[in-house]
N, C-alpha and C positions, 0 to 999 in steps of 0.2 A: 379613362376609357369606359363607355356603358357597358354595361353587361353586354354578352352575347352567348348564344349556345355554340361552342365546338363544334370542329367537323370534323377533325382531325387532332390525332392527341398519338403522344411517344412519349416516353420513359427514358431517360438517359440516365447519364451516373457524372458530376460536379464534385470534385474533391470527396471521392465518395460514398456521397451521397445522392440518394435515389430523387430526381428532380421531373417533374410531371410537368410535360411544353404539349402547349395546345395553341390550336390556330386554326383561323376561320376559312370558309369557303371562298371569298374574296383575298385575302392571303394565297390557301391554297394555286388559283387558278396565276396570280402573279407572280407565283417561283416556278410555275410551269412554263411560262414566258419567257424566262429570263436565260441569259444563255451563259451566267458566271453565276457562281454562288453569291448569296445573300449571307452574309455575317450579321449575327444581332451580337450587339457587346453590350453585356448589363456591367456596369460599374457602382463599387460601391465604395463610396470614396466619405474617408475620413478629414476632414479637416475641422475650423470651428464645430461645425455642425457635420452628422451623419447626413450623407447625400445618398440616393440611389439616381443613378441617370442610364437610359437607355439609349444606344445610338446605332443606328444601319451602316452598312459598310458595301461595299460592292466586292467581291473576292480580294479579300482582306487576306494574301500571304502571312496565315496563321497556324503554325501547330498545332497552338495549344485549345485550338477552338475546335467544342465535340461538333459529331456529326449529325445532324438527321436526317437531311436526305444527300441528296448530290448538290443541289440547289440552295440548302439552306446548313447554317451552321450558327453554334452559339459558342459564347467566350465571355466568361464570367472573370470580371476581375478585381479587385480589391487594392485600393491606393488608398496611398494620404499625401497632401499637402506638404510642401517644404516651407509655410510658412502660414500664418492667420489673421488675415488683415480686410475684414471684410469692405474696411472703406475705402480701400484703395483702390477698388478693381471695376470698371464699368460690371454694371446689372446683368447678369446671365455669364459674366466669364469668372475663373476662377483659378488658382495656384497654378502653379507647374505641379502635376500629380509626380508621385514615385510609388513603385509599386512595394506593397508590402509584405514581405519576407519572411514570415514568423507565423508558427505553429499553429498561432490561432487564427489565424488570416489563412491559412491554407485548409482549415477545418469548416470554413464557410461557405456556402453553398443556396441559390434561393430553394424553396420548397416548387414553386409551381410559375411558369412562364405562361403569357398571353399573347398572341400575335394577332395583329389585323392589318388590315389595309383598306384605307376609306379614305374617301378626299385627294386622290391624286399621291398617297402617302403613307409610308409603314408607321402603325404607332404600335405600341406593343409594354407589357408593365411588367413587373415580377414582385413575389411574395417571399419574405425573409421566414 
């Protein structure tokens, strides 16, 4: 995602921790539209390899997912693999995730979220 200047920025709290989400003015005017909440889910998923993956949801029936507005919501979560086998699996797909459970994995959190939307499409990134 290129840079961009914010237009919008909010301060949550992630296992925590104090997490800085900012999102643009083309963002903005697209959760104004929208008539269900938008869930952003950051996953940071352990398997062979440390993954981070971003993924949009449409009102994603979630608890655990903080607020920031009516419209939008975020859901940070932390998996690993039940298995590690990178050659087995077509390009872009990967394990059956399990969520993980433990003291350290509960203690993680990104530091700062990005939103945008450009090209017909939410992209958005996060910093560990």
């Amino acid at each position: 995602m290129p840079f961009f200047q914010p237009l919008l920025s909010a301060t949550i709290h992630i296992n925590g921790k104090e997490v800085l989400v900012e999102w643009t003015r083309s963002a903005q005017q697209m959760l104004k539209e929208r008539t269900q909440p938008l869930v952003m889910e950051l996953e940071l998923y352990f398997s062979c390899l440390i993954k981070k993956f971003v993924q949009f949801h449409d009102g994603l029936d979630n608890n655990d997912a903080t607020r920031i507005s009516d419209k939008f919501h975020i859901r940070f979560r932390t998996l690993t693999s039940t298995a590690c086998s990178i050659d087995e699996l077509p390009k872009g797909q990967r394990q059956p995730p399990t969520e993980l459970d433990t003291p350290i994995a509960k203690r993680l959190a990104p530091k700062r979220i990005r939103v945008d939307y450009r090209n017909q499409q939410w992209q958005g990134e996060y910093w560990l």
